[in-house]
Residue, then its C-alpha position, 0 to 999 in steps of 0.5 A: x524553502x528546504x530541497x529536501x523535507x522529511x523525518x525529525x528525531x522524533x514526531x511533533x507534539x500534539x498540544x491541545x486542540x485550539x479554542x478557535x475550533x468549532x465546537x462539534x469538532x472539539x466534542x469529536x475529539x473529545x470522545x476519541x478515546x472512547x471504546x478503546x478496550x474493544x478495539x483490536x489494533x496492536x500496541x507496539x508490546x504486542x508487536x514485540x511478543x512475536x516470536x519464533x515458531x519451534x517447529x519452523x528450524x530454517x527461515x523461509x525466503x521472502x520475495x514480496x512483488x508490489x505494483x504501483x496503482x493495481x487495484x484490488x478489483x482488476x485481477x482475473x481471480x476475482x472476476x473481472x473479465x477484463x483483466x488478463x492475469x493468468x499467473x496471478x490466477x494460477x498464483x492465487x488458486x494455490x494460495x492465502x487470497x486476501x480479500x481485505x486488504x487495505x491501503x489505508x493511505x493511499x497514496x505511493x509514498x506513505x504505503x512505502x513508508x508504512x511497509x517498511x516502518x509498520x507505523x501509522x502515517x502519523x507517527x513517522x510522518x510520511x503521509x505525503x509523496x517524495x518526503x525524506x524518510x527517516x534513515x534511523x527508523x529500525x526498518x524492515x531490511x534491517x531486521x532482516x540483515x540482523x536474521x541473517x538475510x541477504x537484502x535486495x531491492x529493484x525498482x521503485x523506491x519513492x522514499x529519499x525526498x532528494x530528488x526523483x533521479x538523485x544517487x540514493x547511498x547506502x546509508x538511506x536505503x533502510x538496510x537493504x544491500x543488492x540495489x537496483x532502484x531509482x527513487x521515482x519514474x514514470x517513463x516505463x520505456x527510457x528508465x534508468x537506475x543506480x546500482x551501488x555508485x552514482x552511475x546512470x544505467x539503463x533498463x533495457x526496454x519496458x522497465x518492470x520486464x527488465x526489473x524482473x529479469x534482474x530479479x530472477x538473476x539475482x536469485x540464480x546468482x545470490x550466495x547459497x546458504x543464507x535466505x533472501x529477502x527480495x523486493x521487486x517494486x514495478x512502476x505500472x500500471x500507474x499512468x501515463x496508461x499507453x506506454x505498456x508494449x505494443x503486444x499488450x496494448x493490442x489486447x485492448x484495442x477494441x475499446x467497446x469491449x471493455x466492460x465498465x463498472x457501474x460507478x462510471x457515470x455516462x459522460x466519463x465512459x469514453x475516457x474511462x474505456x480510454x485510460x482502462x484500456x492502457x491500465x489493463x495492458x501494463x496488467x497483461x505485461x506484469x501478469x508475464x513478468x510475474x510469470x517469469x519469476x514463479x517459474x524461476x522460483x520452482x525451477x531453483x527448487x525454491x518454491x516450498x520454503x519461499x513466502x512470496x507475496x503480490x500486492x500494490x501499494x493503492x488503487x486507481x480510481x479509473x472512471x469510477x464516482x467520476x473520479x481519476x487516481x488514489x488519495x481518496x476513500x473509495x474502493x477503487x483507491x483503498x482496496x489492493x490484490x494481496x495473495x500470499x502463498x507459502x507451501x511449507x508452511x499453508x500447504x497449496x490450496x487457496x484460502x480466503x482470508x477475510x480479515x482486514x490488513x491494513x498497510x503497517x501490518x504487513x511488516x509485523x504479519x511477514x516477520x511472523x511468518x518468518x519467525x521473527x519478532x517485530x522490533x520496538x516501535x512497529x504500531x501494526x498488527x501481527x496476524x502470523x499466528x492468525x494465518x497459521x491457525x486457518x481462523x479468521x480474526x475479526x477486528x473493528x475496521x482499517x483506518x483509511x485517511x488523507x492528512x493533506x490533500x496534494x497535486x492530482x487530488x488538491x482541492x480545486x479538485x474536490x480534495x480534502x482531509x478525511x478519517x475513516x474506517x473500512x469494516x468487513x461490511x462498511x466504510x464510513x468517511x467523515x472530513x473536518x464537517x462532519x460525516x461524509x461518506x457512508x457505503x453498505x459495501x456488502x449490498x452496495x459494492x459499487x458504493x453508489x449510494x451515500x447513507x451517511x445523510x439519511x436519518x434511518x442510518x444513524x444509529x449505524x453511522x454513530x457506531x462505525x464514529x465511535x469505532x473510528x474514534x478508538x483509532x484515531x485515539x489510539x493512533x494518536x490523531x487529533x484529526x487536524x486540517x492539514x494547514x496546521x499539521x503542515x506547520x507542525x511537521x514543518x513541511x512546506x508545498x506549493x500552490x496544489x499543496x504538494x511537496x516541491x521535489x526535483x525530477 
């Protein structure tokens, strides 16, 4: 077996589907062109017609702050007594606060992958953790040296497939130039990174406080005169979930006190109130981290000429429909906090932002923003002009998926392929048998009750299918079982069908 899988020069062909398919899937796919003309997701022409706002003469800074597995519920702003967060709050309440925002292939790797190609999982091929990623995409950080940026990463960067605590060198970092990363850790409290030499160095205690020390001194340090673009990547509060330090975690010690969502069934609430009391710490030792680097960020007087964006890479299950971590459709896993705020351009006032945004938009939608066009190739959605004009885009639903079910949701576990579509108002699942999962999100936020089987909800189940068949054909997805696309991208795994990988 290969050490390291990952990119091909191009993606695999997709031939024919086989005659041994059942024929209701063969029909499926058939139809999954259908009712492309309505769909709003964006080729890569619309991409690439981008361009520079005239009024905007001088580029913003960019600092986009992404956690691992903080999910879209468990934030102060919107309403969950739990979450101890008042510099995301304050945060939120002077800018865009995205409330449908989609991870839709919830998993560390993939979201990456698609964050900074803005390509679908199937077209660049990273839909599973710890692939190689392919060095000749033409990647966000490299758009932004050719504009002039000065590029830095700190922290998490889970996308060079040569090992967990490997040397990443310059040619595999997507064009970024300041470097403080390692590839993946979740040892919070003995972390180390690489800067730009093979050598070992330690973060100095809890590591998301020192990555956000490291990034408020880089943008003291950094070479006056040029915009940056900074990427701050935290590890938490993805578990292990007792490791925040200790003035967080004695926030939560009186268990009986945290509050449970409704979807935690009765024999998972002791171990759910466990797990959440930990999660909820490493979100009170980020909410400060955060903190910090707004208050550097006004006391360099960067504030209103900086775009700077919160988010996660996906949600964490917790407890809720019985269930732990991501991969799978629900809403604990699927929807992420994302507040955007940028004064020069939206002024500082919260605004709703009702659109749903799904993970290869963010590229295009923050280049925008920028003023800068999208490159050849990007597959998301540029909603910069929808943001500016205060308007709501209405679009027919994000694509959610899970190609190959792997490790803490392989299929001893229940896992399984799945397509979906997350509406404004539904989400709607179906695997390799057929329909799934249907939620009324709007009269069932805690999507407790499954409509996909009865028989008054059929009409709106065949429509969200149709809806879901336009992206799947657009996105160029015959829906296969995950054998097959294995095979076909060449990527070999073990017996929980994860990917080998070295720590």
């Amino acid at each position: 077996m290969n050490s390291v899988q990952g990119f091909a020069d191009t993606g695999p062909d997709y031939p024919a589907e086989e005659d041994s398919m059942r024929v209701d899937r063969r029909q499926f796919m058939e139809s999954a062109a259908i009712g492309l003309g309505g769909m709003v997701l964006a080729s890569q022409g619309e991409a690439a017609h981008s361009r520079q706002d005239p009024m905007q003469s001088e580029k913003p800074n960019l600092i986009y702050i992404f956690a691992d597995q903080w999910r879209g519920q468990a934030c102060g702003y919107t309403g969950d007594s739990n979450a101890r967060t008042p510099n995301l709050d304050q945060l939120a309440h002077e800018s865009l606060v995205f409330s449908n925002c989609i991870s839709g292939c919830p998993v560390c790797s993939p979201y990456r992958a698609s964050l900074l190609s803005g390509q679908y999982w199937l077209t660049h091929g990273h839909f599973m953790n710890d692939l190689a990623f392919n060095p000749e995409l033409d990647t966000f950080g490299k758009v932004l040296n050719r504009e002039g940026y000065e590029t830095a990463y700190i922290g998490k960067w889970h996308l060079d497939g040569h090992g967990r605590s490997a040397f990443i060198p310059r040619e595999r970092r997507q064009g970024f130039k300041y470097w403080k990363v390692l590839e993946c850790t979740h040892d919070y409290n003995h972390s180390f990174y690489y800067a730009d030499d093979p050598e070992k160095r330690l973060w100095d205690g809890y590591d998301a406080l020192a990555q956000s020390r490291d990034a408020v001194d880089y943008m003291k340090n950094r070479e006056k005169g040029k915009p940056f673009a900074l990427f701050l990547s935290w590890g938490p509060p993805h578990d292990p979930y007792q490791t925040a330090p200790e003035q967080y975690r004695k926030l939560y010690e009186d268990r009986d006190r945290i509050v449970l969502p409704p979807n935690v069934p009765p024999e998972k609430q002791t171990e759910a109130r466990e797990m959440l009391a930990g999660y909820y710490a490493h979100i009170a030792a980020l909410d400060a981290c955060l903190g910090d680097i707004l208050t550097a960020v006004k006391d360099l007087g960067l504030e209103d000429n900086t775009l700077l964006v919160f988010t996660s890479d996906h949600g964490d299950l917790l407890g809720s429909h019985g269930q732990k971590n991501k991969q799978q459709p629900y809403e604990e896993s699927i929807l992420v906090p994302m507040v955007l705020r940028f004064p020069a351009l939206f002024g500082r006032q919260k605004r709703e932002v009702k659109t749903l945004i799904n993970t290869p938009d963010l590229m295009p939608t923050l280049l925008g923003l920028c003023g800068i066009a999208s490159p050849e190739g990007v597959e998301g959605t540029d909603f910069s002009e929808d943001l500016k004009s205060g308007k709501d885009r209405l679009i027919d639903g994000a694509l959610i998926m899970c190609a190959a079910p792997f490790g803490q949701w392989q299929r001893s576990m229940g896992g399984r392929e799945y397509r979906g579509i997350r509406t404004e108002r539904y989400t709607y699942v179906r695997d390799l048998k057929g329909p799934w999962l249907l939620f009324d999100n709007q009269a069932d936020p805690f999507q407790k009750k499954n409509l996909a089987g009865m028989a008054e909800y059929r009409s709106l189940r065949d429509q969200l299918e149709e809806k879901l068949r336009g992206l799947l054909g657009q996105t160029r997805d015959s829906f296969e079982p995950a054998d097959q696309l294995l095979a076909r991208w060449g990527y070999q795994v073990d017996e929980t069908g994860t990917i080998p990988y070295k720590n």
